[in-house]
RODO-2510 file (C-alpha; in nm, 4 decimals, decimal comma):
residues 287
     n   res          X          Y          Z
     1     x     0,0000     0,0000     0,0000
     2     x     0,1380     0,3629    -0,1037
     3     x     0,2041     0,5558     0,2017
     4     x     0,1007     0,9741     0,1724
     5     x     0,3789     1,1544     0,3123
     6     x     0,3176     1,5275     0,4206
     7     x     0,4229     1,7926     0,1803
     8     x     0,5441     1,9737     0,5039
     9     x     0,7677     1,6364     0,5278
    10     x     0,8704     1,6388     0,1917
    11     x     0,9869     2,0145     0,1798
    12     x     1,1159     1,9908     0,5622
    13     x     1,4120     2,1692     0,5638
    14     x     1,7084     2,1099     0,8237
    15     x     1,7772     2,3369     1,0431
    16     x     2,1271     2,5253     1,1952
    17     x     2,0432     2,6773     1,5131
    18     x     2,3730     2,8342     1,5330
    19     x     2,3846     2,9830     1,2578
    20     x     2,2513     3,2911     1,4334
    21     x     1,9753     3,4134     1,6226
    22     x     1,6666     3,4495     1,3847
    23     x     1,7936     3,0773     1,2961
    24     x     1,7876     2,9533     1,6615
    25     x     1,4081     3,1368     1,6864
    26     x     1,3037     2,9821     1,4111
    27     x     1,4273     2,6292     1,5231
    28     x     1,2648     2,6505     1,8445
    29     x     0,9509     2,7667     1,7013
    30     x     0,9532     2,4620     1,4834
    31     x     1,0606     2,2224     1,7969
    32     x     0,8224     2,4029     2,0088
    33     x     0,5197     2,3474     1,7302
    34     x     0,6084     1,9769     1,6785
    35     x     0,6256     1,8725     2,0554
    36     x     0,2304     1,9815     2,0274
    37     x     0,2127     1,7516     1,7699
    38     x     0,1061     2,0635     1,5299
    39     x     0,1790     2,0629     1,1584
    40     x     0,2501     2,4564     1,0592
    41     x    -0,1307     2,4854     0,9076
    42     x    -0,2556     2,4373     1,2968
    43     x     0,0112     2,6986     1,4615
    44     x    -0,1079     2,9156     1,1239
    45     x    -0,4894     2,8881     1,2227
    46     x    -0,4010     2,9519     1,5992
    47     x    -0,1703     3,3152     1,5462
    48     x    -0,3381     3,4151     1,2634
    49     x    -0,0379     3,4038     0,9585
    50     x     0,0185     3,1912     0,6895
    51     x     0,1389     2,8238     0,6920
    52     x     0,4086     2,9787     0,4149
    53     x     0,4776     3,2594     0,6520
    54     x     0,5080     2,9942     0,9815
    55     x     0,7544     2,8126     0,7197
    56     x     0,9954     3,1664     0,6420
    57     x     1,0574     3,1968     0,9978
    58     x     1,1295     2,8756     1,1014
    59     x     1,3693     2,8148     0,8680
    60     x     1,4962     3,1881     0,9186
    61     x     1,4056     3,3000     0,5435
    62     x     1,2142     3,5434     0,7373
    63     x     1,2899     3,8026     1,0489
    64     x     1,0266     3,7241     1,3661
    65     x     0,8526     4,0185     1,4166
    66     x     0,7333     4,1305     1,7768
    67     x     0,3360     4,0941     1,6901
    68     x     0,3978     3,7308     1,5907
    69     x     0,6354     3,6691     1,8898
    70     x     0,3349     3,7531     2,0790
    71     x     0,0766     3,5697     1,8519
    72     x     0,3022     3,2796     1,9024
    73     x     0,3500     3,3087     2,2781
    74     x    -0,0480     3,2998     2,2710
    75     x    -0,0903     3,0062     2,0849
    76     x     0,1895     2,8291     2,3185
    77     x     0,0472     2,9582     2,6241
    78     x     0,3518     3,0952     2,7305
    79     x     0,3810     3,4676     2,7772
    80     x     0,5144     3,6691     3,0257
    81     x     0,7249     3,3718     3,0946
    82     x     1,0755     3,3128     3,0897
    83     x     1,0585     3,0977     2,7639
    84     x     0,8009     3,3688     2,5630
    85     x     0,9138     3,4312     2,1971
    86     x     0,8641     3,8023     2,2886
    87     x     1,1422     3,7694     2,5225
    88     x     1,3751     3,6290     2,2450
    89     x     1,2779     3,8334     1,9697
    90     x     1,3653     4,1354     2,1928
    91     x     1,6736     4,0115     2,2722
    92     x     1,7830     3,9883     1,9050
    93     x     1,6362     4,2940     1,8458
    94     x     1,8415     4,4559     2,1161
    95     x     2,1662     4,2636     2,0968
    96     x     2,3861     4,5464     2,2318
    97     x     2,1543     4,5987     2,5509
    98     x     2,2179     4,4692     2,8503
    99     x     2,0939     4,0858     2,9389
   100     x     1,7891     4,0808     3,1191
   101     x     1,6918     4,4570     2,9840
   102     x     1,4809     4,4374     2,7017
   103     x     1,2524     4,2115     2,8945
   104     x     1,1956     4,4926     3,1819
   105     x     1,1169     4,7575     2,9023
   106     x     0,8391     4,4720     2,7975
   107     x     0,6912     4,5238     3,1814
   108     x     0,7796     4,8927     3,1562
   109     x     0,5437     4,9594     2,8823
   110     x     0,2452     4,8365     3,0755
   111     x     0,3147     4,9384     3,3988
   112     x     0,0984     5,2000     3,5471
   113     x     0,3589     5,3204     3,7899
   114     x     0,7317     5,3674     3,7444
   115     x     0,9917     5,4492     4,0504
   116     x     1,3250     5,5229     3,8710
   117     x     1,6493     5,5833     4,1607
   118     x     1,9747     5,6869     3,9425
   119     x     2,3143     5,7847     4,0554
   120     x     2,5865     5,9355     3,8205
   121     x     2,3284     5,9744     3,4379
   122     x     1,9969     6,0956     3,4102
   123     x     1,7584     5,8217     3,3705
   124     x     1,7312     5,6804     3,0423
   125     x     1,3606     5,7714     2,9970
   126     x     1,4305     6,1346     3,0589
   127     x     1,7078     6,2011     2,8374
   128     x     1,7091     6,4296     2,5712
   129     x     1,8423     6,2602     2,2361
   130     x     2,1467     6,4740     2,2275
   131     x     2,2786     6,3851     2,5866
   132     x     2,1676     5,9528     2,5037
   133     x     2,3946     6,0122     2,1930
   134     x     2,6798     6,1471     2,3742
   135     x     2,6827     5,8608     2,6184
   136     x     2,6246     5,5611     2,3376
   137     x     2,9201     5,7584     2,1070
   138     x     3,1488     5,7587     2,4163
   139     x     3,0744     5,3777     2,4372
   140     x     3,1970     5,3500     2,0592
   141     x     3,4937     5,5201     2,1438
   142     x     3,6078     5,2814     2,4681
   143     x     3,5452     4,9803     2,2367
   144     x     3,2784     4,8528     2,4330
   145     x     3,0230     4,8653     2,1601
   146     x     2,9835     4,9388     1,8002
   147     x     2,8796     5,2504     1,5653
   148     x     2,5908     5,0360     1,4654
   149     x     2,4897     4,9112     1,8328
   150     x     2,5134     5,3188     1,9416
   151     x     2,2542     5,3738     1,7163
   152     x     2,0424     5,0935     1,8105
   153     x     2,0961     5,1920     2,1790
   154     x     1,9605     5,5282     2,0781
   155     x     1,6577     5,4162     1,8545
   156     x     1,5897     5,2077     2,1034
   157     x     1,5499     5,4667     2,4268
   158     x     1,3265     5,6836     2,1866
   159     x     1,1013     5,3718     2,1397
   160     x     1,0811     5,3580     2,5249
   161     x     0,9999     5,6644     2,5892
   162     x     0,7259     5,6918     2,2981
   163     x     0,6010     5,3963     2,4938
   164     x     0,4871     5,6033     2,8170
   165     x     0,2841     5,8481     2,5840
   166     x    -0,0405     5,7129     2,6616
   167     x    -0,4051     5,7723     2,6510
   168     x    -0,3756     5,6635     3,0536
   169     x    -0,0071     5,7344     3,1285
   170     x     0,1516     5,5744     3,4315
   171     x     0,3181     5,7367     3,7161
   172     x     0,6988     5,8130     3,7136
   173     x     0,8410     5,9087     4,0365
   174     x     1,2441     5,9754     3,9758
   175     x     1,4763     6,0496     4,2188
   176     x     1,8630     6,0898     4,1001
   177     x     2,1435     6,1361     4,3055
   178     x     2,2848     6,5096     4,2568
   179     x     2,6036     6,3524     4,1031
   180     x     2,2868     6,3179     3,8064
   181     x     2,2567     6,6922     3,7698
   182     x     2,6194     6,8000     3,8049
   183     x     2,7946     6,5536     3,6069
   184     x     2,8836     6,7725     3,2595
   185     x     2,7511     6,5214     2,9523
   186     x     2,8234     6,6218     2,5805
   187     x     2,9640     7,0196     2,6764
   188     x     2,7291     7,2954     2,7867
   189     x     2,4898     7,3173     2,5660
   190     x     2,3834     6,9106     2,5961
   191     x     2,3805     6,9889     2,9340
   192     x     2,1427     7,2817     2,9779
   193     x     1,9076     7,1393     2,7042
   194     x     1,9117     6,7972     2,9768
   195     x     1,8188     7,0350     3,2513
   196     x     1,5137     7,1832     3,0671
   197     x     1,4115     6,8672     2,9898
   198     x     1,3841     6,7633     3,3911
   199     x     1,2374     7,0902     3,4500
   200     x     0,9716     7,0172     3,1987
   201     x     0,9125     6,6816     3,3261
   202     x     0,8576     6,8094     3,6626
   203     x     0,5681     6,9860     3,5298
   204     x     0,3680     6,6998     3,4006
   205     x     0,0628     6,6128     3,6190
   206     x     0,1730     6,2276     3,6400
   207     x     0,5492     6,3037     3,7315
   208     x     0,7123     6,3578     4,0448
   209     x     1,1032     6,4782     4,0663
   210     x     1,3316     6,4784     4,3302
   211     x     1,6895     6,4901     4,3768
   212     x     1,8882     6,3065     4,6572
   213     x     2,1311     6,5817     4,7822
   214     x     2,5180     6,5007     4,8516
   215     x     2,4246     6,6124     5,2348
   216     x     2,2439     6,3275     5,2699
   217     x     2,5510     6,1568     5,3011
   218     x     2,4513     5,8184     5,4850
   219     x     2,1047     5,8564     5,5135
   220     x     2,1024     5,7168     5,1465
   221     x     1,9208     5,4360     5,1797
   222     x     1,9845     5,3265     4,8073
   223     x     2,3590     5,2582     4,6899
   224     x     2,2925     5,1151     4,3936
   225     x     2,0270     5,2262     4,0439
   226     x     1,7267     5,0351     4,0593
   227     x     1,3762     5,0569     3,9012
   228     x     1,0400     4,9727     4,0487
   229     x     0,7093     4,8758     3,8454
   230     x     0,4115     4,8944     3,9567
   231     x     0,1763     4,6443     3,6922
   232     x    -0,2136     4,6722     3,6832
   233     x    -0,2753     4,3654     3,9583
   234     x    -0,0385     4,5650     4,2129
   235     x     0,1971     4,3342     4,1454
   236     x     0,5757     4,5107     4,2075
   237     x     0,8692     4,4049     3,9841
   238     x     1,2260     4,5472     4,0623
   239     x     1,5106     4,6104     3,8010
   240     x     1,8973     4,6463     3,8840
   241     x     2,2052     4,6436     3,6667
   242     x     2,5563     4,5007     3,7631
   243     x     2,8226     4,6178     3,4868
   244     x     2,7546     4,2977     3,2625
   245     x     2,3593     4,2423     3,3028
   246     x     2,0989     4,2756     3,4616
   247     x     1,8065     4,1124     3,7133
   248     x     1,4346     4,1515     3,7136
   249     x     1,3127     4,0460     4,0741
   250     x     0,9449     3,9504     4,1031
   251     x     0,9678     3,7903     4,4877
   252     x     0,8186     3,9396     4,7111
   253     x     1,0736     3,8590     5,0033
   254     x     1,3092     4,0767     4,7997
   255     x     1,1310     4,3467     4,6352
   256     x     0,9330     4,4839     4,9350
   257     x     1,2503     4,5784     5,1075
   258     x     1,3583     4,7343     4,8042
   259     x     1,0091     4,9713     4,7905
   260     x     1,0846     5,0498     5,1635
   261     x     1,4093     5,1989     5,0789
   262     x     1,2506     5,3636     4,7947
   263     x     1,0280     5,5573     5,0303
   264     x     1,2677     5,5980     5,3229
   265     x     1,4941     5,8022     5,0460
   266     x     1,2173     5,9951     4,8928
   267     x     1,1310     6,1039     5,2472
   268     x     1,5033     6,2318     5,2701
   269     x     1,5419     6,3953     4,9103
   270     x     1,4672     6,7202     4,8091
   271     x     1,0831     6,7969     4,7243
   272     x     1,0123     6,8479     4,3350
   273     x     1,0295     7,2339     4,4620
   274     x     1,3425     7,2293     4,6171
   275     x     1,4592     6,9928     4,3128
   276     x     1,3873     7,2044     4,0434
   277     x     1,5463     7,4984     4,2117
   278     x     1,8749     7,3225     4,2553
   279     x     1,8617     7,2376     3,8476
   280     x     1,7360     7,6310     3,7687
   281     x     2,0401     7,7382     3,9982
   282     x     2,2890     7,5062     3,7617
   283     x     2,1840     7,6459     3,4421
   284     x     2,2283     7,9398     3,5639
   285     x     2,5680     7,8596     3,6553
   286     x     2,5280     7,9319     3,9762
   287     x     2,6536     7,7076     4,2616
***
């Protein structure tokens, strides 16, 4: 009796997972789809796309996109986990970020309240484009990253910020160490045109700014950057960098403490007044 072989079978193609990243996303996809027992029509029929388009990105003919990273992560049942497409494909995407980065920014987009502490830069999501360039360039020039990953860096903190721009924007309480404000980035003129831009931020109605003053000397509760989310179920997520990557904390037993410092240093900063005197006084050039 003549046995009917798929045409998926017949055209299968063989994978390299190391041949780079869109490859290895595209193999895993495929592995992922098969342990289901799918054939690419089914995962096509459950996200939506083509069984030709399914195809193109499993054999990497074609670059993952993040709206079927997500459409896929449906169909799997697996997003917001540590194994979601979305996290991949925003690792690829972001290849010169930090580890563990681009999947806060995924959080930080839906979050409806952001606590930001920074010592020695402004905060990424309130720098001007001028002042993010001068920092990614001066990255170029130690070696540590390329012309092409500066420029991705940039794109890349525009797209977060154009994130918060919402109908129903979140909350962003920032507090920077002074060393934030009287660091000189980029020459004079970056610099004033970064301290308009807090002052204008200070102004918004769903901002708060504050500034933790070198007086405060160990009554710092914070030593170290971190960022706080706040997500729509009250759930709290905390974000910290080392020099190599980074760690997004969702337990409890270690984020709480984090909030508490949080508050115990905004009730030793500056207030927003005080604040945004300090930065009016240093573009004045005044001490």
């Amino acid at each position: 009796m003549e046995r009917k072989v798929s045409k998926e079978v017949v055209n299968r193609k063989e994978l390299d997972p190391e041949s780079g990243p869109e490859a290895a996303f595209g193999a895993r996809v495929r592995s992922s789809r098969e342990a289901r027992g799918w054939k690419q029509e089914d995962l096509a029929m459950e996200t939506g796309y083509s069984s030709t388009h399914i195809s193109a990105v499993e054999t990497g003919r074609k670059v993952p996109t993040l709206r079927f990273s997500r459409s896929v992560d449906i169909a799997f049942g697996i997003g917001e986990t540590a194994d979601a497409f979305e996290r991949e494909w925003r690792q690829i995407r972001h290849g010169s970020l930090l580890e563990g980065f681009p999947h806060y920014v995924g959080y930080e987009a839906r979050a409806v309240e952001i606590r930001v502490f920074e010592i020695g830069i402004v905060p990424g999501l309130l720098q001007t484009p001028e002042y993010a360039r001068v920092l990614a360039d001066s990255s170029v020039r130690r070696g540590a990253i390329t012309p092409e990953q500066a420029d991705e860096r940039v794109a890349f903190l525009a797209e977060r910020q154009e994130a918060l721009v919402r109908p129903r924007p979140p909350m962003v309480f920032v507090m920077m160490d002074e060393s934030c404000v009287r660091r000189p980035i980029g020459g004079p003129g970056v610099m004033d045109a970064q301290l308009a831009r807090l002052i204008e931020f200070a102004e918004l109605p769903n901002t708060l700014l504050q500034i933790a003053p070198f007086e405060m000397g160990e009554r710092r509760s914070l030593n170290l950057s971190i960022n706080l989310l706040t997500l729509a179920d009250r759930s709290v997520l905390c974000y910290a960098e080392s020099q190599t990557q980074g760690h997004l904390d969702r337990e409890s037993v270690s984020v709480v403490p984090m909030l508490t410092a949080y508050h115990q240093l905004q009730a030793e900063a500056l207030s927003q007044a005080a604040s945004v005197a300090m930065i009016s006084q240093l573009r004045k050039g005044t001490p």
